[in-house]
CHARMM-style PDB file with segment names, atoms N, HN, CA, C and O in Angstrom:
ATOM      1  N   UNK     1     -13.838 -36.037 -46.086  1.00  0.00      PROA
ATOM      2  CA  UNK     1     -12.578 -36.734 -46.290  1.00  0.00      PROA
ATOM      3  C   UNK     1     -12.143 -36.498 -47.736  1.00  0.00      PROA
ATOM      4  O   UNK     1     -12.980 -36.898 -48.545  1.00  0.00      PROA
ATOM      5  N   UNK     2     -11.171 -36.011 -48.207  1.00  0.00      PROA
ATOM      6  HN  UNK     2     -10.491 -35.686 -47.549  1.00  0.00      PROA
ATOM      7  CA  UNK     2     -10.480 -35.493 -49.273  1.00  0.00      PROA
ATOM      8  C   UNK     2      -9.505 -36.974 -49.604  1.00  0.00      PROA
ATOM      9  O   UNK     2      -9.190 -37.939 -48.908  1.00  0.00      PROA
ATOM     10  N   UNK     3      -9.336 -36.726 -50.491  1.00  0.00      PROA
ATOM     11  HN  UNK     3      -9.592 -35.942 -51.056  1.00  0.00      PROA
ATOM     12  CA  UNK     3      -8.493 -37.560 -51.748  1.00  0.00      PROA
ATOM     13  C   UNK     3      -7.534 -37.552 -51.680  1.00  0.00      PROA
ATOM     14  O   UNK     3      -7.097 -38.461 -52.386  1.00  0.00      PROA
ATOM     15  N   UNK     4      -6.507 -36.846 -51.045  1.00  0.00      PROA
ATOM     16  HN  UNK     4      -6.861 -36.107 -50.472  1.00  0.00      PROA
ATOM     17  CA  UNK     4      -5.329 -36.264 -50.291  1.00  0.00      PROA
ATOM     18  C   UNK     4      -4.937 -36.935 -48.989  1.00  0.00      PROA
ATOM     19  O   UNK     4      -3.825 -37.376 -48.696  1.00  0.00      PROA
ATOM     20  N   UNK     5      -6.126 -36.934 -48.204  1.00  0.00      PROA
ATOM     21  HN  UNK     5      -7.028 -36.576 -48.442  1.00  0.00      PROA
ATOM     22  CA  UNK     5      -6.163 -37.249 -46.892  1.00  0.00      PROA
ATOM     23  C   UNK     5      -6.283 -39.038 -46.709  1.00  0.00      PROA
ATOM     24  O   UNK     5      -5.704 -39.905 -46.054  1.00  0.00      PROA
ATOM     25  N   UNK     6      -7.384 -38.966 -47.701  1.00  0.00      PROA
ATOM     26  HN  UNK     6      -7.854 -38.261 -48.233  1.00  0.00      PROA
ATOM     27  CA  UNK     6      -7.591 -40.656 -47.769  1.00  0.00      PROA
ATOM     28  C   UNK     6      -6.370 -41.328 -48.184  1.00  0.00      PROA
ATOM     29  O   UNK     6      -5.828 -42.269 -47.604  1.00  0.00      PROA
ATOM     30  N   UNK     7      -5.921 -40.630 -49.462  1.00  0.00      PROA
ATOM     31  HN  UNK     7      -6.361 -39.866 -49.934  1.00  0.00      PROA
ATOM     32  CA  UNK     7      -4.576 -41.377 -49.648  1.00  0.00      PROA
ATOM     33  C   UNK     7      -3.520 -41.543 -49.095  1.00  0.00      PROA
ATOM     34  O   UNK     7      -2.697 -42.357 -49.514  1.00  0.00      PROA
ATOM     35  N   UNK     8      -3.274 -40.581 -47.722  1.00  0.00      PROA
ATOM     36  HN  UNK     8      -3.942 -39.920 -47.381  1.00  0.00      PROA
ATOM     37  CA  UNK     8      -2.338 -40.588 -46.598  1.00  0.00      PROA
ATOM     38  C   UNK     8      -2.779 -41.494 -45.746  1.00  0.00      PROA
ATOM     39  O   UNK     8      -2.062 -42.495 -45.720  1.00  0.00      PROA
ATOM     40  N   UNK     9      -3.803 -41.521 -44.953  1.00  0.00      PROA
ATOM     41  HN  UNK     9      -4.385 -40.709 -44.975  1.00  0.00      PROA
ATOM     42  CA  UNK     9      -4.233 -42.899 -44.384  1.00  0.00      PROA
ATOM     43  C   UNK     9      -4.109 -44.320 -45.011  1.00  0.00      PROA
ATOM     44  O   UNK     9      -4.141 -45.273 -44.233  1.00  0.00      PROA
ATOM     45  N   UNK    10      -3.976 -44.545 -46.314  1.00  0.00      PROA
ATOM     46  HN  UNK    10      -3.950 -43.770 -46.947  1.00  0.00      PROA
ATOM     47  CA  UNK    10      -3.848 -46.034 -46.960  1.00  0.00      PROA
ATOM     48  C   UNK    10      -2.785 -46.177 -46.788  1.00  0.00      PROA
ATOM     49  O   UNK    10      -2.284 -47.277 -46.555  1.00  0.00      PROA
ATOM     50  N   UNK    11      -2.027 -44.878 -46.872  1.00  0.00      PROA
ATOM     51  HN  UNK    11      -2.434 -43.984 -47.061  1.00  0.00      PROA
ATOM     52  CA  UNK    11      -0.036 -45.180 -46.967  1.00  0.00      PROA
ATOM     53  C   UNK    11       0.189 -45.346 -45.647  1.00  0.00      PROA
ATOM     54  O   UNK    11       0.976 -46.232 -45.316  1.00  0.00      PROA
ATOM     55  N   UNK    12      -0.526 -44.440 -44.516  1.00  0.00      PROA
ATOM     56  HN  UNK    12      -1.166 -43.720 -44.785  1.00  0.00      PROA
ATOM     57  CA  UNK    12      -0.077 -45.042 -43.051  1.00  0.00      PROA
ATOM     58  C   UNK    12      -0.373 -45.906 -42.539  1.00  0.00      PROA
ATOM     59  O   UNK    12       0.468 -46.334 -41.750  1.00  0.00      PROA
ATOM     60  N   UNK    13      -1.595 -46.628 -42.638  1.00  0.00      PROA
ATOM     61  HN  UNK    13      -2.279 -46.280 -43.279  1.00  0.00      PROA
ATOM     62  CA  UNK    13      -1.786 -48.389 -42.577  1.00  0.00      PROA
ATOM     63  C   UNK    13      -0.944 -48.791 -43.349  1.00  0.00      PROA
ATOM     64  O   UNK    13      -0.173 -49.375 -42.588  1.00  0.00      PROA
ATOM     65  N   UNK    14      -0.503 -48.899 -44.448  1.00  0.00      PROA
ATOM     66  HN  UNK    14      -1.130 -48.425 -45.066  1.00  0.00      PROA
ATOM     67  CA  UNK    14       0.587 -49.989 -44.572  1.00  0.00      PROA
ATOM     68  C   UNK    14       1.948 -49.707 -44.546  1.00  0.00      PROA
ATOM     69  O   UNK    14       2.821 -50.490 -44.919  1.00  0.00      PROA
ATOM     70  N   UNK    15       2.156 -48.420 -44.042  1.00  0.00      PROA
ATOM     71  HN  UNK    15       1.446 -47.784 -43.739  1.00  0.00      PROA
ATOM     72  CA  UNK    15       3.659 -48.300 -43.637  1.00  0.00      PROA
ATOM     73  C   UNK    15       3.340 -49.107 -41.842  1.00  0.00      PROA
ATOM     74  O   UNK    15       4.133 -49.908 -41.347  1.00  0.00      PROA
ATOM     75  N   UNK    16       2.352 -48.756 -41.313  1.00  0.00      PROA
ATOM     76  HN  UNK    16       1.709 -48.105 -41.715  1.00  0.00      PROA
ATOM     77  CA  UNK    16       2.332 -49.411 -39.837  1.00  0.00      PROA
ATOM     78  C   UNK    16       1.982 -50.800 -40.051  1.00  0.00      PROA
ATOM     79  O   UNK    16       2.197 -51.483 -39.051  1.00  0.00      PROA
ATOM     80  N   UNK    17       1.631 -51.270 -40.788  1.00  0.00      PROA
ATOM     81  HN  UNK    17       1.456 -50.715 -41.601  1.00  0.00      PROA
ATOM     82  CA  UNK    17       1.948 -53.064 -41.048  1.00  0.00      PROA
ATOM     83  C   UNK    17       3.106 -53.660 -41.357  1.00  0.00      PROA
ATOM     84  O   UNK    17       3.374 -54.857 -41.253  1.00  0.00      PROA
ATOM     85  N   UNK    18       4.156 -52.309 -41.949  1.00  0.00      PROA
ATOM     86  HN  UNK    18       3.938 -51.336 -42.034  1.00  0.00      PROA
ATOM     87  CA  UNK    18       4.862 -53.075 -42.099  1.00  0.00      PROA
ATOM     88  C   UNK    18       6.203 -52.740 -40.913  1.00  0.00      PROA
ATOM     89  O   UNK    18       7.367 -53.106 -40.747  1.00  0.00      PROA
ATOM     90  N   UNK    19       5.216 -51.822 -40.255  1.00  0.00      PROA
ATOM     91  HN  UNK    19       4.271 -51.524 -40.390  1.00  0.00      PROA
ATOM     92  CA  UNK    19       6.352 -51.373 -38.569  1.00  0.00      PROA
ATOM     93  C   UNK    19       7.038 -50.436 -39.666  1.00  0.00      PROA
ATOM     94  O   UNK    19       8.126 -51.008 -39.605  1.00  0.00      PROA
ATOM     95  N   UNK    20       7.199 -49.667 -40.403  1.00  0.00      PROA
ATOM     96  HN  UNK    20       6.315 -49.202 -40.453  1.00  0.00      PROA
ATOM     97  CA  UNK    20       7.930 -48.714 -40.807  1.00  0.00      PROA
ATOM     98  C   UNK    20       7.691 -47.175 -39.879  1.00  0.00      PROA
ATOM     99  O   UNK    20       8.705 -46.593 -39.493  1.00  0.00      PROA
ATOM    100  N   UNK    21       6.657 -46.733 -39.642  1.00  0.00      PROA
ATOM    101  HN  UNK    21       5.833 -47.206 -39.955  1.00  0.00      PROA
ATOM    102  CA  UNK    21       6.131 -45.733 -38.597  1.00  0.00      PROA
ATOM    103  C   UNK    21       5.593 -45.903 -37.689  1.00  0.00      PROA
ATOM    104  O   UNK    21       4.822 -46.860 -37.615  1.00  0.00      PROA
ATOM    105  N   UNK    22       5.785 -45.032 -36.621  1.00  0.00      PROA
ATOM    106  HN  UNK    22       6.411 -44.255 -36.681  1.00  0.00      PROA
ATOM    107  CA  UNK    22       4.262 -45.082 -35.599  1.00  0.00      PROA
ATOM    108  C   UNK    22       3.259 -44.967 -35.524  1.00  0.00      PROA
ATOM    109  O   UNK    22       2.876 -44.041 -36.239  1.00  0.00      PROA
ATOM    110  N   UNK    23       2.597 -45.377 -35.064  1.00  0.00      PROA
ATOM    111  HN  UNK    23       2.908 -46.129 -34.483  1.00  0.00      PROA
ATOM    112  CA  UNK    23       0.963 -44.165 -35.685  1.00  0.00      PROA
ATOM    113  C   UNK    23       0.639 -42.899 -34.735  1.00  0.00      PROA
ATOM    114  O   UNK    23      -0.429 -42.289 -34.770  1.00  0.00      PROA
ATOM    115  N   UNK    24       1.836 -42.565 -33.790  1.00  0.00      PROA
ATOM    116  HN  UNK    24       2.704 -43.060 -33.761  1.00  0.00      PROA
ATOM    117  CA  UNK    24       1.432 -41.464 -33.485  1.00  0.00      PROA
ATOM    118  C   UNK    24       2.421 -40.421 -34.138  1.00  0.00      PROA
ATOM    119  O   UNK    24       2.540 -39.236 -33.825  1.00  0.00      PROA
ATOM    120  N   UNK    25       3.136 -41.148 -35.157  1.00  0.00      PROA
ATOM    121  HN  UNK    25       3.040 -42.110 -35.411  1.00  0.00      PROA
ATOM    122  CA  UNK    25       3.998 -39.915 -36.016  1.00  0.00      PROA
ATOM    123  C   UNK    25       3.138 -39.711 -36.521  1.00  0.00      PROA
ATOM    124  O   UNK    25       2.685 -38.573 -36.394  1.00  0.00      PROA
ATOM    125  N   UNK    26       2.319 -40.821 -37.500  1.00  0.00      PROA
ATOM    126  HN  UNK    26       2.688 -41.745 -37.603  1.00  0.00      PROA
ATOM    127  CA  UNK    26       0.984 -40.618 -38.707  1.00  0.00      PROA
ATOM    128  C   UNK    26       0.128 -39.488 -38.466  1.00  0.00      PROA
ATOM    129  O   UNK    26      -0.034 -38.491 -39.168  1.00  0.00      PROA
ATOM    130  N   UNK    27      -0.647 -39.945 -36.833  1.00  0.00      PROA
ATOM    131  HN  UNK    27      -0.515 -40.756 -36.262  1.00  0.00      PROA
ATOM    132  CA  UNK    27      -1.632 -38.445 -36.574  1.00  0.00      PROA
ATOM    133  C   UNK    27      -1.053 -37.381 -36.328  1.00  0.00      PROA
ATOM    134  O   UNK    27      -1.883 -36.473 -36.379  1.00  0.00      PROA
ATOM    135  N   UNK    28       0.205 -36.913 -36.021  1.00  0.00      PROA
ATOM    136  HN  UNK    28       0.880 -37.650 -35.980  1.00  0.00      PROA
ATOM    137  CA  UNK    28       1.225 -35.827 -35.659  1.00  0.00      PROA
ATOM    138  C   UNK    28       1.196 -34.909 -37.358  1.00  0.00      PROA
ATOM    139  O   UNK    28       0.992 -33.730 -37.648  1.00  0.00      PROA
ATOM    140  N   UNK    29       1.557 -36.323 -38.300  1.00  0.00      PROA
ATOM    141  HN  UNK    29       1.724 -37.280 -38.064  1.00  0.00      PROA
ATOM    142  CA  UNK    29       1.933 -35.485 -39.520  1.00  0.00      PROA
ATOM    143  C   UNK    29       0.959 -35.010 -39.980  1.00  0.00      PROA
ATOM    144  O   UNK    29       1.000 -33.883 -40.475  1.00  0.00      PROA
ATOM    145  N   UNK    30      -0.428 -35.903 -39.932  1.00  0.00      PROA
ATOM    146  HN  UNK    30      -0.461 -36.819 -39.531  1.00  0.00      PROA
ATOM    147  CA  UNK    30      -2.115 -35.872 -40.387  1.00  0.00      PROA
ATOM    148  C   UNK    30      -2.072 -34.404 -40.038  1.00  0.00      PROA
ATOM    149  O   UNK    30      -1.996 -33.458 -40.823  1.00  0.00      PROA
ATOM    150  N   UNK    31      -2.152 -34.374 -38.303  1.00  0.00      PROA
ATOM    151  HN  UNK    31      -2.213 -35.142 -37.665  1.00  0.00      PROA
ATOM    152  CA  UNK    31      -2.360 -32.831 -38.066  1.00  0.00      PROA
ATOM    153  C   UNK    31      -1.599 -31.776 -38.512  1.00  0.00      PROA
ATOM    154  O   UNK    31      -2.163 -30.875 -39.134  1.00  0.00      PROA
ATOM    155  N   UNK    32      -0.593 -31.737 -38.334  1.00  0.00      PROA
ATOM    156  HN  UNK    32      -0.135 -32.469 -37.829  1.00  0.00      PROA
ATOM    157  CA  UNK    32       0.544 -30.594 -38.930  1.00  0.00      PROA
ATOM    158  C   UNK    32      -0.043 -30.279 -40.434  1.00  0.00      PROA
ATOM    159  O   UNK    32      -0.030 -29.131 -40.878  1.00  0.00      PROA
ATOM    160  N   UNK    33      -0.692 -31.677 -41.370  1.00  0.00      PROA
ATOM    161  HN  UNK    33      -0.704 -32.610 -41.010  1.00  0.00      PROA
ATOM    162  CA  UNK    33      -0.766 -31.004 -42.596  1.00  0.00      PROA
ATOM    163  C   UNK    33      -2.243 -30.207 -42.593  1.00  0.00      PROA
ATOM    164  O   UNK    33      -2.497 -29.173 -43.210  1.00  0.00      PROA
ATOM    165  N   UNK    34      -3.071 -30.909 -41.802  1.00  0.00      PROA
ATOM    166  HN  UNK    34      -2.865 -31.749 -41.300  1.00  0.00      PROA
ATOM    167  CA  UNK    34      -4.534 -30.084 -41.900  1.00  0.00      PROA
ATOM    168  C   UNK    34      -4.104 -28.530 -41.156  1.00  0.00      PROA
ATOM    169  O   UNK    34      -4.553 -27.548 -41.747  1.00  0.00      PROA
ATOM    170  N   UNK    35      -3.418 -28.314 -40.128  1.00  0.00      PROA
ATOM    171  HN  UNK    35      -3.054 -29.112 -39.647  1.00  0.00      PROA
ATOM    172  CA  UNK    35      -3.273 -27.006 -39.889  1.00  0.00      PROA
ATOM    173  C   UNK    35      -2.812 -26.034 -40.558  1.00  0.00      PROA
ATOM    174  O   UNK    35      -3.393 -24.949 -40.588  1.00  0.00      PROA
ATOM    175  N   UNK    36      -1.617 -26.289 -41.245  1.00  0.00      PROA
ATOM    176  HN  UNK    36      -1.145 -27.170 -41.221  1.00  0.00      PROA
ATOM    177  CA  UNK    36      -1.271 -25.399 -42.621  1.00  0.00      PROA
ATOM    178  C   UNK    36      -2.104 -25.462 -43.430  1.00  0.00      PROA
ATOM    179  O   UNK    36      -2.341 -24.289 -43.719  1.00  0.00      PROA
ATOM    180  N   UNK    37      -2.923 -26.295 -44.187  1.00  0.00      PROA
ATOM    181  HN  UNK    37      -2.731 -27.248 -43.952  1.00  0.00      PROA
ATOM    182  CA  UNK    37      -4.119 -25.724 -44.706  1.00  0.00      PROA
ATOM    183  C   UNK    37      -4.641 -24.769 -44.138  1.00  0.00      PROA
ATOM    184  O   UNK    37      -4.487 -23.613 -44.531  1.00  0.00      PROA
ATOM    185  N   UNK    38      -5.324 -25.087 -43.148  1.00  0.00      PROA
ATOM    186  HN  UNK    38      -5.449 -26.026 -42.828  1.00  0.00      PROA
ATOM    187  CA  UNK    38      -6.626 -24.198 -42.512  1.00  0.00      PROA
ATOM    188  C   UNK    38      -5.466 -22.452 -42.505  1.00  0.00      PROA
ATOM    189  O   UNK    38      -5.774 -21.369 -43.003  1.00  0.00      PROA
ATOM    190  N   UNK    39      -4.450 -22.745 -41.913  1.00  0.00      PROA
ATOM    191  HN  UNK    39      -4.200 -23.624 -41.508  1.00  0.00      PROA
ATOM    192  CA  UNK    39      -3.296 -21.662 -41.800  1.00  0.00      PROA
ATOM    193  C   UNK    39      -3.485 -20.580 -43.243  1.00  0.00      PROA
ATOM    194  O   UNK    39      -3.851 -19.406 -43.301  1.00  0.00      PROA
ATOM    195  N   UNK    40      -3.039 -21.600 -44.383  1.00  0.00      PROA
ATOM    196  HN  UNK    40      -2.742 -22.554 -44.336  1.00  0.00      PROA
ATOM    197  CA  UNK    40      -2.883 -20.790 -45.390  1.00  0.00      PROA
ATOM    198  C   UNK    40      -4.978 -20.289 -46.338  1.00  0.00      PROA
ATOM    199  O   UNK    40      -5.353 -19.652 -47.323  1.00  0.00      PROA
ATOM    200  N   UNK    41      -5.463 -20.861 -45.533  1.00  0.00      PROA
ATOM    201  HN  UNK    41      -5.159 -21.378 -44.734  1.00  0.00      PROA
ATOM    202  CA  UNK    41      -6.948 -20.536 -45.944  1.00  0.00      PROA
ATOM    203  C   UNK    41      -7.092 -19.229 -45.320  1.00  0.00      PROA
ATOM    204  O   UNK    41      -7.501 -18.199 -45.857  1.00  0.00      PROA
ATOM    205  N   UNK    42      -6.708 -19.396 -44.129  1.00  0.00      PROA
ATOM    206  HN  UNK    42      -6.375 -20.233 -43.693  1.00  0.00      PROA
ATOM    207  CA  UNK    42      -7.028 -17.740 -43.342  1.00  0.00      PROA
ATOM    208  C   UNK    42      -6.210 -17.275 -43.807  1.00  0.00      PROA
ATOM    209  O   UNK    42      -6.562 -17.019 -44.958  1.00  0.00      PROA
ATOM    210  N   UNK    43      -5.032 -16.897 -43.609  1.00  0.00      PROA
ATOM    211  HN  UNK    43      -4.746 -17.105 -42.674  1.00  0.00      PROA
ATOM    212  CA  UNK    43      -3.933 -16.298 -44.396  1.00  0.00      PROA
ATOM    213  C   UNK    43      -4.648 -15.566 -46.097  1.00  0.00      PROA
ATOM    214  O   UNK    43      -4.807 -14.373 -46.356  1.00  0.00      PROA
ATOM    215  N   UNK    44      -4.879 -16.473 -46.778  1.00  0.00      PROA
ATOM    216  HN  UNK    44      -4.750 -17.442 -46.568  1.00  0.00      PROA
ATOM    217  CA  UNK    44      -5.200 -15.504 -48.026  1.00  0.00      PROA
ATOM    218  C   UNK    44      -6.308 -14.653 -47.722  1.00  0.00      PROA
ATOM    219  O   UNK    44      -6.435 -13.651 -48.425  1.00  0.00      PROA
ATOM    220  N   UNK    45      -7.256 -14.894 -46.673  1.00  0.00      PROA
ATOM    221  HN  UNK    45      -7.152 -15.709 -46.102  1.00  0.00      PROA
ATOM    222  CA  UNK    45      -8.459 -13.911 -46.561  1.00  0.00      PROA
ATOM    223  C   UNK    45      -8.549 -12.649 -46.185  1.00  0.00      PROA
ATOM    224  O   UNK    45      -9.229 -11.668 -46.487  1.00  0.00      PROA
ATOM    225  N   UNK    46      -6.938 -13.148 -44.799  1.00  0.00      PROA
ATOM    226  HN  UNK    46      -6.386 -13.945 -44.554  1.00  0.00      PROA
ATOM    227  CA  UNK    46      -6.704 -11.607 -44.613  1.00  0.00      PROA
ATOM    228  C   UNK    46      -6.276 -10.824 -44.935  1.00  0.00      PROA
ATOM    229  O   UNK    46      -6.527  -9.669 -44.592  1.00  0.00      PROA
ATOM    230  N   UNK    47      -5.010 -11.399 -46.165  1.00  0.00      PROA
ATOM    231  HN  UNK    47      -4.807 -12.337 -46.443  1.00  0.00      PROA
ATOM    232  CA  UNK    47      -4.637 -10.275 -47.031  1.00  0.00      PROA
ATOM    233  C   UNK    47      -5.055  -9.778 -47.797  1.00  0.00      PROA
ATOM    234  O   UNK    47      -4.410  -9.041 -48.543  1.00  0.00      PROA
ATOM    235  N   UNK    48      -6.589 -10.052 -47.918  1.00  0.00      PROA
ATOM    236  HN  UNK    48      -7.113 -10.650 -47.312  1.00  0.00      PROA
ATOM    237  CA  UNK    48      -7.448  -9.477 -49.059  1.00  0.00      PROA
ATOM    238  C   UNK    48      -8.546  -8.165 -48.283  1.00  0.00      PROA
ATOM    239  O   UNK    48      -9.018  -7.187 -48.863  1.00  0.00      PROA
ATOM    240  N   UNK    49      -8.704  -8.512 -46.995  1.00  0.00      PROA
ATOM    241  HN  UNK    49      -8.320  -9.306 -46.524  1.00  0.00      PROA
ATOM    242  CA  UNK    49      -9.056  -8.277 -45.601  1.00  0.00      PROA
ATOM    243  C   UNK    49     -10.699  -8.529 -45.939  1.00  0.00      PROA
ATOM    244  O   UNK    49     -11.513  -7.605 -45.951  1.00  0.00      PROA
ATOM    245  N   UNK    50     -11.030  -9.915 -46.204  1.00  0.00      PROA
ATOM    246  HN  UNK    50     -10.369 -10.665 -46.194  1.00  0.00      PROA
ATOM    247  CA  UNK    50     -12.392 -10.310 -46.400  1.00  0.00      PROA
ATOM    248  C   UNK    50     -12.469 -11.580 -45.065  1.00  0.00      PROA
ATOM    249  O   UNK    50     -11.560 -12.091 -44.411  1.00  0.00      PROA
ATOM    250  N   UNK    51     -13.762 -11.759 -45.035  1.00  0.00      PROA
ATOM    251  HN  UNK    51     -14.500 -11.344 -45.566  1.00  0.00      PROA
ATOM    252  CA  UNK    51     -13.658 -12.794 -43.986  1.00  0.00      PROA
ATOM    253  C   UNK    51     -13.643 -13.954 -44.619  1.00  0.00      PROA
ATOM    254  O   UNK    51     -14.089 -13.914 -45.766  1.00  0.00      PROA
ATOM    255  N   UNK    52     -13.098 -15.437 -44.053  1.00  0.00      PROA
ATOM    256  HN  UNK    52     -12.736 -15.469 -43.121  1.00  0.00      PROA
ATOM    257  CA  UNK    52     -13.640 -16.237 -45.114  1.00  0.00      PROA
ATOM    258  C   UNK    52     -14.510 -17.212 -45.135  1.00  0.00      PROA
ATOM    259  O   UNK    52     -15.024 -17.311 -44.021  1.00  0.00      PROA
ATOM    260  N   UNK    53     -14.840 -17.830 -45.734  1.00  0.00      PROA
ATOM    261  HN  UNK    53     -14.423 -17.750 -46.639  1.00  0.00      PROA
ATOM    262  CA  UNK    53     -16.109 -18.492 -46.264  1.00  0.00      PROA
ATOM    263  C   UNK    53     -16.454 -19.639 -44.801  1.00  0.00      PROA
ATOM    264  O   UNK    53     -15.629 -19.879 -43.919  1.00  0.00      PROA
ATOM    265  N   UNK    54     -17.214 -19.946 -44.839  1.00  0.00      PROA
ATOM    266  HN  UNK    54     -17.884 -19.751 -45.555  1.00  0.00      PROA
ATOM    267  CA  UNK    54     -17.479 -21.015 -44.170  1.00  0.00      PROA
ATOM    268  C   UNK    54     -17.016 -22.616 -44.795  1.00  0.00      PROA
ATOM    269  O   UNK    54     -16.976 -22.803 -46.011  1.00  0.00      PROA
ATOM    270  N   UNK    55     -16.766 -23.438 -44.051  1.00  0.00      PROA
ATOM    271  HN  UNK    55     -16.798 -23.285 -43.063  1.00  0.00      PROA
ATOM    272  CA  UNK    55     -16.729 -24.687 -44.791  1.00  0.00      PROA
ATOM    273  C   UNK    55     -17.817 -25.432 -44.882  1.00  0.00      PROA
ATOM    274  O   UNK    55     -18.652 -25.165 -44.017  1.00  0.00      PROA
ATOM    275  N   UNK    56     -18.167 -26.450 -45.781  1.00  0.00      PROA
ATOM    276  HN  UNK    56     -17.489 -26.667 -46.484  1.00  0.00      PROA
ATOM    277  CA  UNK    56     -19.979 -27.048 -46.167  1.00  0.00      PROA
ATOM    278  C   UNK    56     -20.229 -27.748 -45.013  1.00  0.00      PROA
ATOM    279  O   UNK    56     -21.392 -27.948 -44.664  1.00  0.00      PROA
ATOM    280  N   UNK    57     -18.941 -28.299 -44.129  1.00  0.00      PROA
ATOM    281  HN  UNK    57     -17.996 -28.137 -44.413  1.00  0.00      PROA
ATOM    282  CA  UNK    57     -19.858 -28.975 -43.150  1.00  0.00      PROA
ATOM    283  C   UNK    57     -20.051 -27.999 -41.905  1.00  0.00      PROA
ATOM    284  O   UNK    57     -20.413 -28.603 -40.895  1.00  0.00      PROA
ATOM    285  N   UNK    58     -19.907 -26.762 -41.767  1.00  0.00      PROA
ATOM    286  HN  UNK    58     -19.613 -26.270 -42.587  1.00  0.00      PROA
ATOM    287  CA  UNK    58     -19.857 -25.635 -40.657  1.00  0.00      PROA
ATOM    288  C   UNK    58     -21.562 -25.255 -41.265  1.00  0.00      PROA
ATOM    289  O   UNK    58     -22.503 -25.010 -40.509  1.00  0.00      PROA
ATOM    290  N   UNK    59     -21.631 -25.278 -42.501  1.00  0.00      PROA
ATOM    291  HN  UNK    59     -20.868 -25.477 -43.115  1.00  0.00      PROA
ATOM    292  CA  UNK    59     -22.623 -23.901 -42.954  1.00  0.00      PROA
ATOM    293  C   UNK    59     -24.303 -24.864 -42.270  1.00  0.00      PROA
ATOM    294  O   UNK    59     -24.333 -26.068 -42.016  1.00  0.00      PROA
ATOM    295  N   UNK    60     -25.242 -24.096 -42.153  1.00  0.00      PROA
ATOM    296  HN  UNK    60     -25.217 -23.118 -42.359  1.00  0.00      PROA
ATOM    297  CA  UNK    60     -26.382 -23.977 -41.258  1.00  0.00      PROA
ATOM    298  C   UNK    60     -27.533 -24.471 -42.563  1.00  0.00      PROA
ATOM    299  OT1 UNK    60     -28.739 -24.544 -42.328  1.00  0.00      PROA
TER     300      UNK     60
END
């Protein structure tokens, strides 16, 4: 859990306390932003044409 992420979850509990969002916009946006990450992670690897790294909680 990133510092980024955590701080989006504190803001979507209390935007949904205060009924300002849904919470299925919240996990909609949650996801949309983790996929462009992961998007632009592959993206730089292949234009380098390296594979890329594993993440710490994937690695063995």
């Amino acid at each position: 859990l990133t510092t980024p992420r955590l701080r989006q979850l504190i803001a979507g509990a209390i935007e949904e306390h205060l009924n300002v969002n849904d919470p299925s916009v919240e996990s909609r946006r949650s996801t949309r932003w983790l996929q462009r990450n992961e998007i632009a992670r592959f993206y730089y690897h292949r234009s380098r044409k390296v594979m890329p790294r594993l993440k710490n909680k994937l690695r063995l």
